[in-house]
Backbone as XML, in Angstrom:
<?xml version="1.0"?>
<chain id="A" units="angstrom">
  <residue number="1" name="UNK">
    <atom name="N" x="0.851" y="-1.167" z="0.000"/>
    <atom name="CA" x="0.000" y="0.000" z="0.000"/>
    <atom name="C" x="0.900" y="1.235" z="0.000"/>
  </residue>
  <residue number="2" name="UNK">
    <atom name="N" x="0.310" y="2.099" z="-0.760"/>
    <atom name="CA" x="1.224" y="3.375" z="-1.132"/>
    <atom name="C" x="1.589" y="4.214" z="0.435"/>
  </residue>
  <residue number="3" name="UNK">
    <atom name="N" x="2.054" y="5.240" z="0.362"/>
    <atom name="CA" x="1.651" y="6.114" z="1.295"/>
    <atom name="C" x="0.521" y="7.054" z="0.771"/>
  </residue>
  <residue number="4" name="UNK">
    <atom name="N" x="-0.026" y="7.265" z="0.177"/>
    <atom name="CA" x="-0.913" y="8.254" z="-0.490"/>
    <atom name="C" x="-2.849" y="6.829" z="0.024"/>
  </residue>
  <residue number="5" name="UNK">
    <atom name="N" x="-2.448" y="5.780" z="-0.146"/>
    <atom name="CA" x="-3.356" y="5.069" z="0.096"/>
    <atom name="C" x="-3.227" y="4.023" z="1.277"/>
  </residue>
  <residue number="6" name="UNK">
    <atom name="N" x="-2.711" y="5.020" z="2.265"/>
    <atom name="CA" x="-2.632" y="4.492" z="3.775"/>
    <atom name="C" x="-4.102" y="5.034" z="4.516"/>
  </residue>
  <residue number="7" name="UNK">
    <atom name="N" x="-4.209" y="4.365" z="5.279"/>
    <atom name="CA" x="-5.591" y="5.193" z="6.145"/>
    <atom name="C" x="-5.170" y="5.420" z="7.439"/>
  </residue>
  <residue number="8" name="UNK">
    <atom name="N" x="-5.209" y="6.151" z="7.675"/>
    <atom name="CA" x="-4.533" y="6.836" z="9.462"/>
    <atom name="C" x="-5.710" y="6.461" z="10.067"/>
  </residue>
  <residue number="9" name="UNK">
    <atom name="N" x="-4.892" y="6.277" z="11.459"/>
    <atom name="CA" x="-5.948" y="6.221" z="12.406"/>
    <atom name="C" x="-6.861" y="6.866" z="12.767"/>
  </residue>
  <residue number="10" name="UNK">
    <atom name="N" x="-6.091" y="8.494" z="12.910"/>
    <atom name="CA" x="-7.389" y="9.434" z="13.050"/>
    <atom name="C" x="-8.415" y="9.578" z="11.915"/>
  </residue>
  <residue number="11" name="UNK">
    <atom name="N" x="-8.236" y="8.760" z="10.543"/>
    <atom name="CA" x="-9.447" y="9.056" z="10.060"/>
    <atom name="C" x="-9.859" y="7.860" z="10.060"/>
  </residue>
  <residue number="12" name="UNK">
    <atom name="N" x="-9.578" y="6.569" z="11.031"/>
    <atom name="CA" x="-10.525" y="5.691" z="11.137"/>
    <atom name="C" x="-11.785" y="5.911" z="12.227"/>
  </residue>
  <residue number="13" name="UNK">
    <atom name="N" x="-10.964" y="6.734" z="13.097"/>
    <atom name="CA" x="-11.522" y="6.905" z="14.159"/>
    <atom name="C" x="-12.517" y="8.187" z="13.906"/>
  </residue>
  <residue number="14" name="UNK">
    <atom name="N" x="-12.474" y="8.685" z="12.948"/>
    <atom name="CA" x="-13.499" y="10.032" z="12.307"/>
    <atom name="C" x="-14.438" y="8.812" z="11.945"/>
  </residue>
  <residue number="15" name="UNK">
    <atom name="N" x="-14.281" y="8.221" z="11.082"/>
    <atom name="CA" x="-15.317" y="7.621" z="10.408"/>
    <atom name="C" x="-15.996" y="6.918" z="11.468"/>
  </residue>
  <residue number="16" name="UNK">
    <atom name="N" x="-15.670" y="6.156" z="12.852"/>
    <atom name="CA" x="-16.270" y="5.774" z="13.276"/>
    <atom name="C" x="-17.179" y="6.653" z="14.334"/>
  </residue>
  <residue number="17" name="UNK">
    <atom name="N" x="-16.684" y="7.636" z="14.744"/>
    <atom name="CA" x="-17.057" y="8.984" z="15.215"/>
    <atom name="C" x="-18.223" y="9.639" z="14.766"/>
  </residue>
  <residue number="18" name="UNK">
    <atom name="N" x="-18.362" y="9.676" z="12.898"/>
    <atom name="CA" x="-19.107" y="9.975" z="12.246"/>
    <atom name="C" x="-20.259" y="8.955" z="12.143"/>
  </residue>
  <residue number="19" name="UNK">
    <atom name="N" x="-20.108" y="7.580" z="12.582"/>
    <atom name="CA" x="-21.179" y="6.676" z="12.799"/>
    <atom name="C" x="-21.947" y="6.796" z="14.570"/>
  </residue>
  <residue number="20" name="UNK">
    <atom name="N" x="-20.780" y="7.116" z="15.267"/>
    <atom name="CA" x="-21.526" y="7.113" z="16.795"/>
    <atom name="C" x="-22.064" y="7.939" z="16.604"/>
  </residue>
  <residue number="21" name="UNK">
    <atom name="N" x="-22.010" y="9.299" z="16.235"/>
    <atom name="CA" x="-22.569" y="10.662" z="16.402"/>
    <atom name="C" x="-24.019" y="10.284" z="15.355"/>
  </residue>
  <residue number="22" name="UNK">
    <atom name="N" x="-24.462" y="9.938" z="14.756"/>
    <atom name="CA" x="-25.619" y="9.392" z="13.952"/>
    <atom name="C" x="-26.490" y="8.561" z="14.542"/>
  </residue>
  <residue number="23" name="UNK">
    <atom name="N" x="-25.937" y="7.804" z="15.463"/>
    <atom name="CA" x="-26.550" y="7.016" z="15.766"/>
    <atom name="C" x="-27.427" y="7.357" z="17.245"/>
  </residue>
  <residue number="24" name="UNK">
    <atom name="N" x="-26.160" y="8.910" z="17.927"/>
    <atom name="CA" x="-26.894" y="9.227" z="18.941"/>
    <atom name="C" x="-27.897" y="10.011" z="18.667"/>
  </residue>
  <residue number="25" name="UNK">
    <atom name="N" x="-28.431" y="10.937" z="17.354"/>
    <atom name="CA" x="-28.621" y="11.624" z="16.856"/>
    <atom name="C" x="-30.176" y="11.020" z="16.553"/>
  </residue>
  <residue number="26" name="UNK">
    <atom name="N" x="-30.215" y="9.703" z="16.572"/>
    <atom name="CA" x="-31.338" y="8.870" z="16.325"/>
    <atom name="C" x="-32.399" y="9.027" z="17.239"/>
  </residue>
  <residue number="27" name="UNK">
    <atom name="N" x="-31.671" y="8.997" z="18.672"/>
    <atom name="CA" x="-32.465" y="8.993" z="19.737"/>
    <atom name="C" x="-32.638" y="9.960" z="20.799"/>
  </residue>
  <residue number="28" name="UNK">
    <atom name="N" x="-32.503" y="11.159" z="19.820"/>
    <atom name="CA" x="-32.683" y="12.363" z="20.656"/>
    <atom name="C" x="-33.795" y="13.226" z="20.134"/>
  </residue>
  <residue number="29" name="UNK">
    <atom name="N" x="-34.091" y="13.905" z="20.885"/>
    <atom name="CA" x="-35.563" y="14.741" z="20.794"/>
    <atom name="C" x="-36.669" y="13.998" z="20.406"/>
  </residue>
  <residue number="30" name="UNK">
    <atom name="N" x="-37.657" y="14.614" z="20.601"/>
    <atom name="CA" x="-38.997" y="14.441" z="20.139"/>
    <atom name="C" x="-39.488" y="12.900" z="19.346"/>
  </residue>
  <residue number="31" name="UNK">
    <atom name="N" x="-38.739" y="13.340" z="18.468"/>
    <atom name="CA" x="-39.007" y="12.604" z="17.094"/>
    <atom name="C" x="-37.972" y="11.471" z="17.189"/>
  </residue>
  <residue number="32" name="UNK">
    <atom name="N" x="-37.570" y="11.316" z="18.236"/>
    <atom name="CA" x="-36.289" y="9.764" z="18.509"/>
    <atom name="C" x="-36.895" y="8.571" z="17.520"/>
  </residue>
  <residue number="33" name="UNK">
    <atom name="N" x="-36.043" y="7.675" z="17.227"/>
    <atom name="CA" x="-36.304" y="6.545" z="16.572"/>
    <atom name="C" x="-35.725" y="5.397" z="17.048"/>
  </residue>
  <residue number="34" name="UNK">
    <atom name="N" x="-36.413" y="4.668" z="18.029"/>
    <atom name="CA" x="-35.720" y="3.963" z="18.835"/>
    <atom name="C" x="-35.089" y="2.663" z="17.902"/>
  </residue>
  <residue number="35" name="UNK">
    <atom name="N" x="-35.813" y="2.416" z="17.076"/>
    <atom name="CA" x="-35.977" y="1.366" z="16.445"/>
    <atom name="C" x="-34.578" y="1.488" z="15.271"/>
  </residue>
  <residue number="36" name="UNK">
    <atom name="N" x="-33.958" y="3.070" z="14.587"/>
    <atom name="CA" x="-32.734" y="2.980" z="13.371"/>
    <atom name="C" x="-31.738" y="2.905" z="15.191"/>
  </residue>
  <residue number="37" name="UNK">
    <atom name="N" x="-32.120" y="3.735" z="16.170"/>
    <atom name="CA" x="-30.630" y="3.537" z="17.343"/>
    <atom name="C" x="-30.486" y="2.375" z="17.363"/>
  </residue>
  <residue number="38" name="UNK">
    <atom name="N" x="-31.293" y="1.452" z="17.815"/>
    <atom name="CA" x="-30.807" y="-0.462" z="18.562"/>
    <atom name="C" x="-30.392" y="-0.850" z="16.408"/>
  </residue>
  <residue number="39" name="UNK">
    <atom name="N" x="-30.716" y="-0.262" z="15.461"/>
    <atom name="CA" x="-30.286" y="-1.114" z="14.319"/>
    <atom name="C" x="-28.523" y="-0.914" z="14.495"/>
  </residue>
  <residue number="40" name="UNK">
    <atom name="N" x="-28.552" y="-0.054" z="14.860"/>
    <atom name="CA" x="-26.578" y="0.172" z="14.702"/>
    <atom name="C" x="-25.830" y="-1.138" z="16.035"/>
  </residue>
  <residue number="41" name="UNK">
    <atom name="N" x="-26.563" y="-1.333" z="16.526"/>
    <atom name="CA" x="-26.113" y="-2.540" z="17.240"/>
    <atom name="C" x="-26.254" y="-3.868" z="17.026"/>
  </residue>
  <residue number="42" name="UNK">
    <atom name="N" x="-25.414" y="-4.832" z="16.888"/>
    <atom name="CA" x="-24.955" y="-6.421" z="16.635"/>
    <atom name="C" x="-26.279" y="-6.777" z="17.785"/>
  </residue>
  <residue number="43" name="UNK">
    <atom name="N" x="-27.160" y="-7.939" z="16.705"/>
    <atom name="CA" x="-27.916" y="-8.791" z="18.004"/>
    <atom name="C" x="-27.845" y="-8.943" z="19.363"/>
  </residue>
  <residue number="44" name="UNK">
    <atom name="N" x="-26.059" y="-8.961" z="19.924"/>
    <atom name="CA" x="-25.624" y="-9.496" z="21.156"/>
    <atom name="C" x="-24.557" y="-8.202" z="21.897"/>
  </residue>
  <residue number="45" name="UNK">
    <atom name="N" x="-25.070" y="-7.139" z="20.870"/>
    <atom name="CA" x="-24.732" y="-5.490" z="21.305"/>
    <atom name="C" x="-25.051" y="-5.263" z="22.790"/>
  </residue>
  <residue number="46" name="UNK">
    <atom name="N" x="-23.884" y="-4.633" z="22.855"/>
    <atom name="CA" x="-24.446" y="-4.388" z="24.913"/>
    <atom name="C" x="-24.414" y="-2.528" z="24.643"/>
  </residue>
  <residue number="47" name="UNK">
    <atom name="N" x="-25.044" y="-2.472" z="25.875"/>
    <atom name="CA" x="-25.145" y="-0.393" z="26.318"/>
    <atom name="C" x="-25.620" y="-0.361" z="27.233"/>
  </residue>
  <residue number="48" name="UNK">
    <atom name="N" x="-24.534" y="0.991" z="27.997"/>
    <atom name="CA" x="-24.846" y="1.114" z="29.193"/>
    <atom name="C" x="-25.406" y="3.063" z="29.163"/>
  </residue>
  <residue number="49" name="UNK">
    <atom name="N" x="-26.500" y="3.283" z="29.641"/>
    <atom name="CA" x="-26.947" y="4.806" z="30.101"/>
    <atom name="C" x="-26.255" y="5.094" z="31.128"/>
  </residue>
  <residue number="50" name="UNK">
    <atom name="N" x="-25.464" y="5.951" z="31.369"/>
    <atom name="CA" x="-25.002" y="6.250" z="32.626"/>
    <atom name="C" x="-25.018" y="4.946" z="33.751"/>
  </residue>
  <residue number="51" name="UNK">
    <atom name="N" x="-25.222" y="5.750" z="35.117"/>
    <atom name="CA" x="-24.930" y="4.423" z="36.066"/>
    <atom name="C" x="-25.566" y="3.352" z="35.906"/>
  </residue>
  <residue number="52" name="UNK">
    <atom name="N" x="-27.081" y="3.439" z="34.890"/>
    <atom name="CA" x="-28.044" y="2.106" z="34.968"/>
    <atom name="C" x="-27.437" y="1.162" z="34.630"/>
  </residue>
  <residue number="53" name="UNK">
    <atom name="N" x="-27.949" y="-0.223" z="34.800"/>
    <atom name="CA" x="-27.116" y="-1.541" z="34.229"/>
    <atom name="C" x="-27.353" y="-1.719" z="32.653"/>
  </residue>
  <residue number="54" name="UNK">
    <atom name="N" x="-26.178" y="-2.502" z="32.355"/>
    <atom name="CA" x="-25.991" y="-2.677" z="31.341"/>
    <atom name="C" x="-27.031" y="-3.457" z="30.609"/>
  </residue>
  <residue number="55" name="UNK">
    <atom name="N" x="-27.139" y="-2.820" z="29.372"/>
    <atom name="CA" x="-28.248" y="-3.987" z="28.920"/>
    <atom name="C" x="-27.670" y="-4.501" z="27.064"/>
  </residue>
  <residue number="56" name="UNK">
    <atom name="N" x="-27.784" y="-6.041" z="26.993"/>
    <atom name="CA" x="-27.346" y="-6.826" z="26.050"/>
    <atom name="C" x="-29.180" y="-6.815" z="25.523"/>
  </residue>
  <residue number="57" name="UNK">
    <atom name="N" x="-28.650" y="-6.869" z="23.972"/>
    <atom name="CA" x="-29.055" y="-7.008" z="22.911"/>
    <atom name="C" x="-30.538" y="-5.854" z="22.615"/>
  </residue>
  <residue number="58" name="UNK">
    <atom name="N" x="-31.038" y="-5.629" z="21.129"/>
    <atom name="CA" x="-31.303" y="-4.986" z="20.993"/>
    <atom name="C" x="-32.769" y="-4.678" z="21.410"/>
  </residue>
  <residue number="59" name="UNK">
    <atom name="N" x="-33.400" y="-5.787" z="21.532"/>
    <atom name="CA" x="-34.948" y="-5.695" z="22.074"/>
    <atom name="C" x="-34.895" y="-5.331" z="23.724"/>
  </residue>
  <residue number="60" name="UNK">
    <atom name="N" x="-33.499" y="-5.399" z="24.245"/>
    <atom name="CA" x="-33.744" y="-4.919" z="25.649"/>
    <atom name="C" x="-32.767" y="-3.567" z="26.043"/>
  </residue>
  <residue number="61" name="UNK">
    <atom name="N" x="-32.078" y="-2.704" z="24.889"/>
    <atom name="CA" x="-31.639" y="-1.673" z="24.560"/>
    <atom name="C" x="-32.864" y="-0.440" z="24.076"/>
  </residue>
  <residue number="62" name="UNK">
    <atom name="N" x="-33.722" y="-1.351" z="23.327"/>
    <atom name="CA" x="-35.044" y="-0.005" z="22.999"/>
    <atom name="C" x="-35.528" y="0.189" z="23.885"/>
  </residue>
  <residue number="63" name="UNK">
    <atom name="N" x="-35.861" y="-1.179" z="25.214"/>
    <atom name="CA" x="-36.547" y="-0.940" z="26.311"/>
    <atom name="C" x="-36.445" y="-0.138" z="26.874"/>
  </residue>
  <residue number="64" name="UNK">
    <atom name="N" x="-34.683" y="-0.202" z="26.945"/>
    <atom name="CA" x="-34.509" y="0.969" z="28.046"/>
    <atom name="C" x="-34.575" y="2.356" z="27.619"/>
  </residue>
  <residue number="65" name="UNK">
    <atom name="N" x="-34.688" y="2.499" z="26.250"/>
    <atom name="CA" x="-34.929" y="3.860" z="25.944"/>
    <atom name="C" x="-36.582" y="4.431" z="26.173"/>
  </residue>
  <residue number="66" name="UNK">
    <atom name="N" x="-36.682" y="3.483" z="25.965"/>
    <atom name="CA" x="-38.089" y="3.771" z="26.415"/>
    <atom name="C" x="-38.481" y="4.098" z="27.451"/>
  </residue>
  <residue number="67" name="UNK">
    <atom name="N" x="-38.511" y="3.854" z="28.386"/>
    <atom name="CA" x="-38.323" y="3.750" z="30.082"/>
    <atom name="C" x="-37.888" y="4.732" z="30.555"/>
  </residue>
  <residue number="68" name="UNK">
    <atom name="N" x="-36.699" y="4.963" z="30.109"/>
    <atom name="CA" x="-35.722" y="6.230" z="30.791"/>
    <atom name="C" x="-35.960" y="7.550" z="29.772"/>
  </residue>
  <residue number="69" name="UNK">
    <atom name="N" x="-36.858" y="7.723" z="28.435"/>
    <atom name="CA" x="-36.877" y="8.762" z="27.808"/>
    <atom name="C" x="-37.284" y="9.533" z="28.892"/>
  </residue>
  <residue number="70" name="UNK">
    <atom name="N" x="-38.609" y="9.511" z="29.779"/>
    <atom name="CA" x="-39.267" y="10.738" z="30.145"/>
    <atom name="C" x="-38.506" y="11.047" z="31.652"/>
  </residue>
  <residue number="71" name="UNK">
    <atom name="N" x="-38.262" y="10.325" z="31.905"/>
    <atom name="CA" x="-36.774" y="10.585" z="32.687"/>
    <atom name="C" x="-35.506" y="11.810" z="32.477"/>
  </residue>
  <residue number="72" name="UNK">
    <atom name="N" x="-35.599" y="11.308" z="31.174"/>
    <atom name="CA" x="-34.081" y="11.896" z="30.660"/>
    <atom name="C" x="-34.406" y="13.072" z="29.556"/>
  </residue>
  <residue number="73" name="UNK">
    <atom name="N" x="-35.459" y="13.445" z="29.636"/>
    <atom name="CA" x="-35.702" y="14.534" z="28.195"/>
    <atom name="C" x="-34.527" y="15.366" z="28.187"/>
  </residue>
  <residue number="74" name="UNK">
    <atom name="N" x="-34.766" y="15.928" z="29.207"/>
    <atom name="CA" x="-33.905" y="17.595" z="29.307"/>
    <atom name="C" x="-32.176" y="17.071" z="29.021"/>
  </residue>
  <residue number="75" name="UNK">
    <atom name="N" x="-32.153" y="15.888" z="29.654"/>
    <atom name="CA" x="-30.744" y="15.991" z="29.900"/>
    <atom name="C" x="-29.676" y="15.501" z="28.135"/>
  </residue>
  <residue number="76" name="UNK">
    <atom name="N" x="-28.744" y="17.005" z="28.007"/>
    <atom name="CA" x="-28.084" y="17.082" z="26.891"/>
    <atom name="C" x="-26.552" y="16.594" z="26.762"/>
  </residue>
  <residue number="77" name="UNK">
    <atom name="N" x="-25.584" y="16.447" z="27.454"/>
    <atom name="CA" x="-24.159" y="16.174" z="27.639"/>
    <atom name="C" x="-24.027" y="14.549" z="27.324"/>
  </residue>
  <residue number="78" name="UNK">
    <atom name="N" x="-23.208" y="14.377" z="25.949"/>
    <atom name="CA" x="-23.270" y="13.386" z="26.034"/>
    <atom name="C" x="-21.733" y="12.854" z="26.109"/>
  </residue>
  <residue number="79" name="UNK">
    <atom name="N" x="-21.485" y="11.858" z="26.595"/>
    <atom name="CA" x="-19.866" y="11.252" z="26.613"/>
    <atom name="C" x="-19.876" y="9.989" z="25.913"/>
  </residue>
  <residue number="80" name="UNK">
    <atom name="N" x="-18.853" y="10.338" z="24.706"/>
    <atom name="CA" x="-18.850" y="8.799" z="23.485"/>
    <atom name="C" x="-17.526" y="8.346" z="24.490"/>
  </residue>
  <residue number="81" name="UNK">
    <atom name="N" x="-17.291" y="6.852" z="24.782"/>
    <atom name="CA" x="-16.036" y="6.378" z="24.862"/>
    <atom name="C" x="-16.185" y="5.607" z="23.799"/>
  </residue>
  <residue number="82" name="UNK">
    <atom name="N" x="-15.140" y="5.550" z="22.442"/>
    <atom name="CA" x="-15.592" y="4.375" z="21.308"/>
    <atom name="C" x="-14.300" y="3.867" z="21.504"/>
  </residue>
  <residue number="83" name="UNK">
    <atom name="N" x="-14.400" y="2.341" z="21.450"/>
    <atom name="CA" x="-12.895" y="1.493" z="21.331"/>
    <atom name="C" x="-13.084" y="0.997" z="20.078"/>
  </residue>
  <residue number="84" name="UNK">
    <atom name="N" x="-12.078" y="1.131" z="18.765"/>
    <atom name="CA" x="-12.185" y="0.552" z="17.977"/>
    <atom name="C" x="-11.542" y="-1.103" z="17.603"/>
  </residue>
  <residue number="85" name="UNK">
    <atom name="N" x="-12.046" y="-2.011" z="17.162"/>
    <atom name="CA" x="-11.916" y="-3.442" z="17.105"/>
    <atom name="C" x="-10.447" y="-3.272" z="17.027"/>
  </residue>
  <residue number="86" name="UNK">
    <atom name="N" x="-10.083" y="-2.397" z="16.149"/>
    <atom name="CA" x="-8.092" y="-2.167" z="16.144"/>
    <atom name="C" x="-7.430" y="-2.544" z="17.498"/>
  </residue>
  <residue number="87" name="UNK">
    <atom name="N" x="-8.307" y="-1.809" z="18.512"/>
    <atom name="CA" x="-7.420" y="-1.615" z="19.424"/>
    <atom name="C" x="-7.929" y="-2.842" z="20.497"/>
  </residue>
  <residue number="88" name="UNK">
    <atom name="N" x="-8.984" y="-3.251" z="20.745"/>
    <atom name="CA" x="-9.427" y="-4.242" z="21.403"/>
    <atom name="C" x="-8.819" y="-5.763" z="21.024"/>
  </residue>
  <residue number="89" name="UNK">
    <atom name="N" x="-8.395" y="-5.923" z="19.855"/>
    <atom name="CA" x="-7.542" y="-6.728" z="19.596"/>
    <atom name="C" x="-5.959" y="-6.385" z="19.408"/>
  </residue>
  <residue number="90" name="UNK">
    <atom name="N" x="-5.798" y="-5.281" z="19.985"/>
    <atom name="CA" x="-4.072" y="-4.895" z="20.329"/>
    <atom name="C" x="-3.847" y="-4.752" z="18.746"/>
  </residue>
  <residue number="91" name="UNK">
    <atom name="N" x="-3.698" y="-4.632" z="17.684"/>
    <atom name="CA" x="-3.733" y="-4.646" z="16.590"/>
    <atom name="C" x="-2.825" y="-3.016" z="16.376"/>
  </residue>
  <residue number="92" name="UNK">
    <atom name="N" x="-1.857" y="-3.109" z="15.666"/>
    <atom name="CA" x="-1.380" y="-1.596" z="15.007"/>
    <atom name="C" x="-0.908" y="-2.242" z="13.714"/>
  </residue>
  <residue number="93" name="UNK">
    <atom name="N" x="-0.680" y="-0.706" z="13.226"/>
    <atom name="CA" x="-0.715" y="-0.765" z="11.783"/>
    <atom name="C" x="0.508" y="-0.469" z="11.203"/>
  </residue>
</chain>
């Protein structure tokens, strides 16, 4: 692979950045779509809301959006931690 057709990390990590940020984007305001948020997650996808427990897979990920929307309207600050598969498998390039 050239150097001209290398992919840096920081723009792997944009692109995946550019997928979290879409996906939170799903389930905010009014008009949330609970149903495209849990699609960006693998069948056996886990997520955690703040301190609540964690919840695996996607029919019990909408739940909790559901549940905790009228809870959580107002609240705006959001914190992405994204690990990319690169790095979870120790992997460099």
């Amino acid at each position: 692979m050239s150097a001209q057709e290398t992919i840096t990390d920081l723009e792997v990590e944009s692109a995946h950045m550019k997928v979290v940020r879409s996906q939170l984007k799903s389930a905010e305001g009014e008009q949330a779509d609970y149903d495209l948020f849990v699609s960006y997650f693998t069948e056996d996808g886990t997520y955690q809301f703040d301190n609540f427990d964690v919840r695996r897979g996607r029919k019990n990920i909408k739940q909790m959006f559901s549940d905790l929307y009228p809870l959580v309207k107002g609240y705006s600050q959001t914190t992405i931690r994204l690990r990319s598969r690169y790095q979870e498998l120790g992997a460099t390039r």
